[in-house]
N, C-alpha and C positions, 0 to 999 in steps of 0.2 A: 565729582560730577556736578555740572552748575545746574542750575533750576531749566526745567524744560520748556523748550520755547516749541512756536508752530512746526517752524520748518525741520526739528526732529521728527515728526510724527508726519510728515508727509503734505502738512498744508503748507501751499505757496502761491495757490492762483485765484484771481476773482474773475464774476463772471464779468461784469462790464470794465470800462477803460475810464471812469468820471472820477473827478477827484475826489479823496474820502475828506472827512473834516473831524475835528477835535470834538471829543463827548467822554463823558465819563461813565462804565456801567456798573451797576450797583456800588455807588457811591453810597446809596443809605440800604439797609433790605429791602425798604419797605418801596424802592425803585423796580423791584423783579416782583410782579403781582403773576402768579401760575393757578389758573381755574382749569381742571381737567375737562374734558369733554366725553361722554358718554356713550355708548355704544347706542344710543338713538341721536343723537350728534347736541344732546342736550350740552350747555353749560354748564358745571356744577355752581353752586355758590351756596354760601352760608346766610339764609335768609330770617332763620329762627333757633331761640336755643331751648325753646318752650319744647317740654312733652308732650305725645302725643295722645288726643282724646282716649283712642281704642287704649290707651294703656292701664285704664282702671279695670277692665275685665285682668290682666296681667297681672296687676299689685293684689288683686284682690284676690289671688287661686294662689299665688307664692305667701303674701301675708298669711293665711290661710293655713299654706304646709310649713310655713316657718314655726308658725305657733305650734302645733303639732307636734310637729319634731321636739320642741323647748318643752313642751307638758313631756311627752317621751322620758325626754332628759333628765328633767327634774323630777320625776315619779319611779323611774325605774334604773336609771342608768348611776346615778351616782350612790345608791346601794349595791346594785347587782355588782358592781366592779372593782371592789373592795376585794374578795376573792380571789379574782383574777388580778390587783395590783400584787397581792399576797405571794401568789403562786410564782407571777412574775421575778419577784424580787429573789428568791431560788435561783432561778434561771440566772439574771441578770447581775446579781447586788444590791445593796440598797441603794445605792448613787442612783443608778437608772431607774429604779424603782420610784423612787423620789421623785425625780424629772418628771415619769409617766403619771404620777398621781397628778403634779402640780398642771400638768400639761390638758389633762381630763377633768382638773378642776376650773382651770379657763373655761374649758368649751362647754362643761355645763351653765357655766357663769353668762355665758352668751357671748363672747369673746372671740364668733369664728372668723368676721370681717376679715382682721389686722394679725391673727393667729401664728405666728412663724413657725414654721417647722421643730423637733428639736434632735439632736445628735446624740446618739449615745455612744459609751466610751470606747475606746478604738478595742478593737479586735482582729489580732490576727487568726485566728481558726474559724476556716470557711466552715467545716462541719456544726459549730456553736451559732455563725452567724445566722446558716440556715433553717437551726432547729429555732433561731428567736423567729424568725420570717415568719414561721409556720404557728409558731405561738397567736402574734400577732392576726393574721389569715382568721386561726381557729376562734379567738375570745375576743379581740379588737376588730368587730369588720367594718364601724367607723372611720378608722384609721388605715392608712396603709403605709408601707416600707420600704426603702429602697437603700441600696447599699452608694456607699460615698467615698473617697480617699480618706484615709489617715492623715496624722502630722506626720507620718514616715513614710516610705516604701515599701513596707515592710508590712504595713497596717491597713484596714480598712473600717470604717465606723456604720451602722445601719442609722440611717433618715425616719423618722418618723413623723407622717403629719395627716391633719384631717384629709379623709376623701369625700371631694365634693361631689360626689355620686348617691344618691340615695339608696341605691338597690347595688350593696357591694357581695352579689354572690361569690362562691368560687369560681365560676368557669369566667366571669370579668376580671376577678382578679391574678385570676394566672394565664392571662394573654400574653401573650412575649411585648416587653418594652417597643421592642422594633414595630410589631403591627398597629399597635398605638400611637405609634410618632408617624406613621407614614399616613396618618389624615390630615387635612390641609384645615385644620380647626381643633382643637381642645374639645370632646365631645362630650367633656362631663359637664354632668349641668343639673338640674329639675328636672325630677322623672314626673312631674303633675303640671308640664308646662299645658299652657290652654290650648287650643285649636283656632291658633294664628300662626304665623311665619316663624318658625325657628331660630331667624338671623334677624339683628336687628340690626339694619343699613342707617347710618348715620354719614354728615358732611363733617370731617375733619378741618377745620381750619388752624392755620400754626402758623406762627411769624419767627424768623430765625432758626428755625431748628428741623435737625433731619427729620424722615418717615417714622424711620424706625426708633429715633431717640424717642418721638413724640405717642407712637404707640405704645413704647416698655413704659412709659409714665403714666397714662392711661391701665396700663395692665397691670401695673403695680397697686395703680388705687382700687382697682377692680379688683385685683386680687387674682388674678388669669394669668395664664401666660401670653406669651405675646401670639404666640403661634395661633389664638382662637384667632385674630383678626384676619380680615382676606382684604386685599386692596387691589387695585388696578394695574397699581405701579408706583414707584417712588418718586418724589418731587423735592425741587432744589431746597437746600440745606438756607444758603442766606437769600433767601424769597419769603412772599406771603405766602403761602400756597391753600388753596379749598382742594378737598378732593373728595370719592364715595370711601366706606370700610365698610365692612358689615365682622358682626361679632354675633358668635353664638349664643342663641338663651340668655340674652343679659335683658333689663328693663330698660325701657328708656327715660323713668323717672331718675335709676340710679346713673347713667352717663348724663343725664341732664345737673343732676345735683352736684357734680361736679366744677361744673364752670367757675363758679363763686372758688374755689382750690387754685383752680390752674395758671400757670401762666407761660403767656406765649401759644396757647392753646385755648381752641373752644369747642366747642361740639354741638349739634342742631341736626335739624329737618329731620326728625327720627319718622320711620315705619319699618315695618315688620314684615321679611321677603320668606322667602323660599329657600334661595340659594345664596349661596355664600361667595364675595369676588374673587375670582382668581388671578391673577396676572395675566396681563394683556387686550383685559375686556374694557375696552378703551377708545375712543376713534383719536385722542390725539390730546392735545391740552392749549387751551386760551392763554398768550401772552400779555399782560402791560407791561412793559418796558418806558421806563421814563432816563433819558440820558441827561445827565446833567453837564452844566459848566460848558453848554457846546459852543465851541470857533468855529468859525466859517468866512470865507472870501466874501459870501453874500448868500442871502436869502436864497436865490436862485440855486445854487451849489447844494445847501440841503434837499431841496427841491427834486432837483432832476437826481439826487441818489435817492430819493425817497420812492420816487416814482420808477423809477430801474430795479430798485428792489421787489415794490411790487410787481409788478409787469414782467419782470424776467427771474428773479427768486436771486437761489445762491449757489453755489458746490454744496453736497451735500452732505460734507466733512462730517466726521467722527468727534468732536469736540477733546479738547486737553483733559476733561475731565474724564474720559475713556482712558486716558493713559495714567489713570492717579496724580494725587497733588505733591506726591514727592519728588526726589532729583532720580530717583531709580524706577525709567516707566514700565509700566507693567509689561508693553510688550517685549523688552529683553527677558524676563520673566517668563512670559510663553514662547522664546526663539528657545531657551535653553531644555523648557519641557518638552520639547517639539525634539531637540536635537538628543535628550533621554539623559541631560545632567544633572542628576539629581541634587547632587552635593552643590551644584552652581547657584542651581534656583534657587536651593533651602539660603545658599550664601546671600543672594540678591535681596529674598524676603527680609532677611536679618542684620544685616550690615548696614552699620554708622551711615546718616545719607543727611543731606546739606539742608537745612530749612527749616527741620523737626525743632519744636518746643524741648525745653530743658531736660522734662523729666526723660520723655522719652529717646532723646539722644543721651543722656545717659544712661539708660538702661541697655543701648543699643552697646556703648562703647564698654560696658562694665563685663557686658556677655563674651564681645571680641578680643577683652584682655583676659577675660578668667575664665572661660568658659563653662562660668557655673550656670547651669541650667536654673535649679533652685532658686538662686539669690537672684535671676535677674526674673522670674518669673514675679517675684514680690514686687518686683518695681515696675514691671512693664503695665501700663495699663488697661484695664479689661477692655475698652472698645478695639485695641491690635486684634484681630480674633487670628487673624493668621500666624502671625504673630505666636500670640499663647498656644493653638495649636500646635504647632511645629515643634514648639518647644516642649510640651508638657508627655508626646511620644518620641521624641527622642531622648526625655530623660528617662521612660517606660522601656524604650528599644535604641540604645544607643547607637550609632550608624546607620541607622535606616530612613536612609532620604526621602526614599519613594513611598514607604510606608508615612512618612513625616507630612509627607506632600497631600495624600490622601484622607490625613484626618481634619486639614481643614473644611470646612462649609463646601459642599458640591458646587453651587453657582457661585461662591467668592474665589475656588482652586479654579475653575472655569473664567474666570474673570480674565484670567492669564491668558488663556486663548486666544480667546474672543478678542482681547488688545492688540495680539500679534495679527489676525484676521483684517483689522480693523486698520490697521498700521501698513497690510500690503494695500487694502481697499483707497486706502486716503494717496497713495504714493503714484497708484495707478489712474487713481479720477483728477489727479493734478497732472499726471504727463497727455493723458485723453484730452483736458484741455487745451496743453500747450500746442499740443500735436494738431489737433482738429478743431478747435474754437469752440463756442457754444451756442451754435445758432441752426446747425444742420448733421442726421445721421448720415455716417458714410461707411461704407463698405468693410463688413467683416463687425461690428460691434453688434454687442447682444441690446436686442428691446423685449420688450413684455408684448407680448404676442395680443394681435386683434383678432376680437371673439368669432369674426368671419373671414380670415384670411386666403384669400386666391391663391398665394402661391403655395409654393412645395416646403412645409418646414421640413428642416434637417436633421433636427435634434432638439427634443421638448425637455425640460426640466423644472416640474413644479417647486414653487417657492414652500417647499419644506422645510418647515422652522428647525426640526428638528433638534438638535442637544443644546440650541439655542436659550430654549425655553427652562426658567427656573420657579424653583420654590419663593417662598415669603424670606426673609431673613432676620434671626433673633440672634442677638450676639451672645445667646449662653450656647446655641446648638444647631439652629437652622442655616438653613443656606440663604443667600445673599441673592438680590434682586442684578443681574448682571449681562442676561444676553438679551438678544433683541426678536420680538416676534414680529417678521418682516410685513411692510404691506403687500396688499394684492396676493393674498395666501394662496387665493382659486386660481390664481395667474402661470400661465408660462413664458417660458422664452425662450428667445431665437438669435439663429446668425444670420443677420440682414447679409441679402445677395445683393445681384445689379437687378434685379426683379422689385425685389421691394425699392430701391432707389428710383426707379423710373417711375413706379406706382404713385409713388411719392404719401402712402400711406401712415411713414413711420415721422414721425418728429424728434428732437429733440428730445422731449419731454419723456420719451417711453424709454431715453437709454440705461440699461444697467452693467452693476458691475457686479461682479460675484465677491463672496466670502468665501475663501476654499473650504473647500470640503470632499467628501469622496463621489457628490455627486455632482460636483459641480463642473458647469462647461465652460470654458475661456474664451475672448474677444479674438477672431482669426485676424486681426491686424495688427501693427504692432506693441499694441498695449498688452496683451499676453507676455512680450518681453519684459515689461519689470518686476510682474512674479517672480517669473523664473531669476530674473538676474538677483534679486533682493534675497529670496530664499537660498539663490546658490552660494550671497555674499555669509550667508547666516546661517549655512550649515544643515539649512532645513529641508525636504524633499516636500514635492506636493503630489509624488506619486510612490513613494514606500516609507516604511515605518523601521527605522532602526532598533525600535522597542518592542515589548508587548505591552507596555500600558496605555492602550486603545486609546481613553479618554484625552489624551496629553497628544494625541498620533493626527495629524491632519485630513492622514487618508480612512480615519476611524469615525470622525466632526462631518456630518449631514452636508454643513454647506449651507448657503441662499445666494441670495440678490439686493444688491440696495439698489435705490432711482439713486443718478448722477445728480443733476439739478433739483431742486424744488420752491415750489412758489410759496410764501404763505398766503394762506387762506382769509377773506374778508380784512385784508389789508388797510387799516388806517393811520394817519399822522394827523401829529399835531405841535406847532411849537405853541412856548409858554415861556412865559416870563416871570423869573423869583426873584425876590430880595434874600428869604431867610433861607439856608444852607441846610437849616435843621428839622425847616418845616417840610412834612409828606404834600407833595406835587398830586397824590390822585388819591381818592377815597379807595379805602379796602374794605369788604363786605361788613369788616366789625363797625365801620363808620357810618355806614348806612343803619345798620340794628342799629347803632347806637343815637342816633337820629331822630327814627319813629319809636325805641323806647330806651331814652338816656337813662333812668333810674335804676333800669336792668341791668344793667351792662356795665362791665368793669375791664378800664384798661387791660389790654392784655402787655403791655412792655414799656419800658420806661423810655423817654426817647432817647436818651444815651445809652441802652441795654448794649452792654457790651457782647463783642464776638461768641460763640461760645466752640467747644472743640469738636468735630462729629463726632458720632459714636461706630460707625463701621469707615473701610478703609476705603470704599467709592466716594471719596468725600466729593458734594455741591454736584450729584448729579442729575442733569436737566431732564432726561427721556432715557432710562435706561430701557425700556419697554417697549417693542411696537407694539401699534395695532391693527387695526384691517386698514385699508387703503383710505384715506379722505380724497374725494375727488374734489377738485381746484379749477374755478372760475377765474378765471384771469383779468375779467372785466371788474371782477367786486375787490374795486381799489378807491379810495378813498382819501384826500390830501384836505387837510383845514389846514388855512394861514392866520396866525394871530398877527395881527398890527405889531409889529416891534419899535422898543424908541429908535432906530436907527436906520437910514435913509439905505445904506446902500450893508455894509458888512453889519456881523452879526459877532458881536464878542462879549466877553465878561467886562461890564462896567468900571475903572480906573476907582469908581466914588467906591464900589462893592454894593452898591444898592439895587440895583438891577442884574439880572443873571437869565441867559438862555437856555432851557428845556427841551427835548425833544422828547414826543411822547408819541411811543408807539404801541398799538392792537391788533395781532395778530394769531391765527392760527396756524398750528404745525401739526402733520402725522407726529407718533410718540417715538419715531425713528431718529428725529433732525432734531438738532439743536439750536436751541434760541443764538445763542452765541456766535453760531456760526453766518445767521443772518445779520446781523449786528456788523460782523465781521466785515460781510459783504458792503454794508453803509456805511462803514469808516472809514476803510481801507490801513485798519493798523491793527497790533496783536491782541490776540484775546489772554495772551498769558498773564498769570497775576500778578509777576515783576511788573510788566509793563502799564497795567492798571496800575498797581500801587505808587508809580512816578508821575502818572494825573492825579494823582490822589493826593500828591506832598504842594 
């Protein structure tokens, strides 16, 4: 299968007829600048990487219990436990014995920062392993335990490592794992935290690299897992991107200290909240967009597509990045869970696909010829999270697809859905255009209902996000950031009659199309037909479930609404003229710090920092997340003209000295995709083939 272009996924139409012109997008990262926008419609940006004043009351109640604990340590704990290593060593061996002493002689040393875990020796007798558990529980309530795989099948080994909890009773520590993991934060912390905010909200900024790669880096030097952090939503992979996090109980001297470590990463504007982010508390996210190398017939041409963009927006397409960056898109993936094949999907997850780097097509092809589970799990690399899942319960439960299917990350197995959702949604807002244009509602299509309407609705259905909505995603266990919380949540909708057409209350701008789902209502004109025809092509029903595994079942999936068109928000342009290729065309927040205090501040990235690989399998994606509605001024459009050397056309200069920019500012709900407005002002593909041949 060849690399996936638009017109597989359903996009084929723009909204205006003006000629598009040559530009190139993210030619460098530092071309895609992403500032989220706040649920008070703030900008985020990274303004400071200084800590904050209130933080000395903080340092000085944890320094405090730090020391504490270290007199504890050193006065009581490394006599008293000699005993207890003793007794242990009965129980365990002297091997583990050993380990546990050496392990308890770190942590007295003060070595808990950087501390690793340590493994003792495999055991297969569940009843030994138990009675060590309970050892541990009784004489180590510093420590706590957890059981691990073996080097075998056959085997399992107990984990041991400090508990960052202060007060480790028994009724904490015999919580079931599950009710522990099912908090949207890591809750162990300072039980002598002060009487400020619990979460400490910080501005991530990061050049090049995913969300989540950027937070397990963070969490690693912090020493947390990833899961304390709570964010808005995830932000493009080769972007600048600023965004909010908040993290439980941490200081913000120790993320501030940081900086000076990191790279490609920075952190700032610390204070100290309440509440912890969740996904989708967000109104949307700030673009710069700088296109490089742009051709055009003439200045005028950029012009009038610049202005059409603003004033009239785009289709409000699903982005390639919805259907994954491999040759196998995800939505085949959710037609085949939909239609209950199990063995299909697990095939589609797994199988040899055109594009993939070395290692990982060979892991792919080594699995297809030998089907050692084993051998190719050594080689698959840990960001496949579906991948490893699939594979590591099917060498647990061999034949069991659906059980296979099930153990990867909820919102990444979800991901499959949602593509196929997304894949009817794009197929049907490109025949609504072709069919009906983009300029007027007509008879039988769904709008978002006005707060006072006259007429008689027929059929209401709120924009229930429902199984939409996902957790954080950590690539050792959580689930992946992947469905959409629509706008206009409070909103409903309706089937426009010849009532509303005469009223002439509905526009354009209010049409929607649905995500199927079980609650969802359809367009009574003939866009309802390419549902049905696509799903009858694909085996799928949109009104019975050939299965009982609900989640995979379309008439099981809530359902919503997307808007067809959208405008962006505070629309601006600008050309620009370059010589150097290598140089960044717009300041990024670190250039500003770096300005008003150059001595502080330390490159984050080399300017030839090469590519790097993601770490989960949404790879470069723009808005996986809505948010509530941003409401769109159509008048706050904006064009600047820079003088260019050239009288009439606008091209790359023969000498290479001079070179044309186009620099765009705009905002989007966290629904739309940058890309797809870009789209709309070119008028050529967003796929990365076709990027990559402006790019040679």
């Amino acid at each position: 299968m060849n690399s996936m272009e638009e017109h597989d996924v359903g996009i084929s139409c723009y909204i205006s007829n003006l000629p598009g012109f040559r530009g190139v997008l993210k030619q460098r990262y530092s071309d895609f600048i992403v500032h989220e926008v706040d649920t008070d419609g703030k900008v985020v940006e990274l303004s400071s990487l200084e800590a904050i004043a209130e933080e000395s009351k903080v340092s000085a109640v944890e320094s405090k219990s730090v020391e504490e604990n270290k007199t504890d340590a050193s006065e009581t704990d490394v006599i008293s436990y000699a005993s207890q290593i003793e007794a242990f060593k009965s129980l365990a061996g002297d091997s583990d014995a050993s380990s546990l002493e050496e392990f308890i002689n770190q942590i007295n040393a003060g070595g808990d920062e950087s501390l690793s875990p340590i493994v003792l020796s495999p055991d297969s007798d569940k009843s030994h392993r138990t009675a060590v558990h309970i050892f541990f529980r009784e004489n180590f309530k510093f420590l706590v335990t957890d059981t691990v795989d073996g080097p075998d099948a056959s085997s399992k080994c107990i984990r041991v490592r400090l508990n960052s909890g202060k007060s480790n009773n028994r009724d904490k520590n015999s919580r079931k794992r599950k009710e522990r993991d099912s908090k949207p934060y890591d809750s162990r912390g300072s039980e002598n935290w002060p009487d400020a905010g619990k979460f400490l909200r910080f501005h991530l900024y990061k050049e090049n690299k995913d969300t989540q790669e950027a937070l397990g880096v963070l969490g690693h030097m912090l020493g947390i897992r990833s899961k304390s952090f709570g964010f808005a939503g995830t932000k493009d992979k080769r972007a600048v991107t600023t965004q909010r996090v908040t993290v439980y109980k941490q200081q913000a001297t120790k993320l501030a200290s940081l900086n000076g470590k990191l790279f490609g990463i920075k952190v700032g504007d610390f204070c100290y909240v309440n509440e912890g982010l969740c996904l989708g508390q967000l109104l949307g996210n700030r673009f710069t967009i700088t296109l490089r190398g742009v051709v055009a017939d003439s200045v005028d041409t950029i012009k009038a597509a610049a202005d059409s963009l603003g004033r009239h927006g785009f289709i409000n397409y699903f982005g390639l990045q919805r259907f994954g960056s491999g040759s196998v898109p995800t939505h085949l993936i959710g037609a085949a869970l939909f239609r209950g094949e199990w063995k299909r999907a697990v095939d589609l997850i797994l199988d040899p696909r055109d594009g993939e780097k070395y290692i990982i097509a060979k892991a792919r092809k080594y699995y297809k010829d030998t089907n050692d589970i084993a051998g190719t799990l050594k080689q698959l690399p840990q960001f496949l999270v579906a991948e490893r899942a699939v594979l590591k319960c099917l060498k647990q439960f061999p034949g069991s697809y659906l059980q296979a299917l099930k153990s990867i990350p909820r919102t990444l197995r979800m991901m499959y859905v949602h593509s196929y959702q997304s894949y009817l949604w794009n197929n049907a807002a490109s025949t609504r255009v072709q069919k009906y244009g983009t300029e007027q509602v007509v008879l039988g299509d769904l709008v978002y209902c006005k707060e006072n309407p006259s007429e008689k609705v027929v059929e209401i259905v709120g924009l229930d996000s429902g199984d939409d909505c996902g957790d954080s995603y950590d690539t050792n266990n959580e689930d992946e950031v992947t469905g959409d919380i629509h706008d206009n949540r409070n909103s409903t909708v309706k089937v426009v009659n010849a009532e509303d057409l005469n009223s002439k209350c509905y526009t354009f701008d209010d049409v929607v199309l649905p995500m199927p789902g079980s609650r969802s209502i359809y367009p009574t004109n003939d866009i309802v037909k390419v549902y049905n025809d696509l799903t009858n092509k694909d085996g799928v029903s949109l009104t019975e479930s050939v299965h009982n595994a609900k989640e995979f079942s379309i008439t099981s999936v809530t359902g919503s609404y997307r808007r067809v068109f959208q405008k962006p928000i505070n629309f601006e342009w600008e050309l620009l003229t370059y010589t150097d290729s290598n140089k960044p065309l717009v300041e990024t927040d670190l250039d500003k710090i770096g300005k008003s205090k150059p001595i502080n501040v330390d490159p984050v990235s080399a300017p030839n920092e090469p590519k790097e690989e993601a770490v989960g399998c949404n790879n470069q994606l723009e808005s996986s997340n809505d948010g509530p509605k941003v409401e769109i001024d159509s008048d706050e459009i904006a064009g600047k003209e820079v003088i260019l050397p050239h009288d009439e056309s606008v091209h790359d200069s023969s000498s290479q000295d001079s070179h044309t920019a186009l620099k765009l500012t705009f905002t989007l709900p966290s629904s739309s995709y940058a890309t797809m407005a870009i789209r709309e002002l070119l008028k050529t593909s967003t796929s990365v083939a076709y990027q990559k041949t402006l790019n040679q």
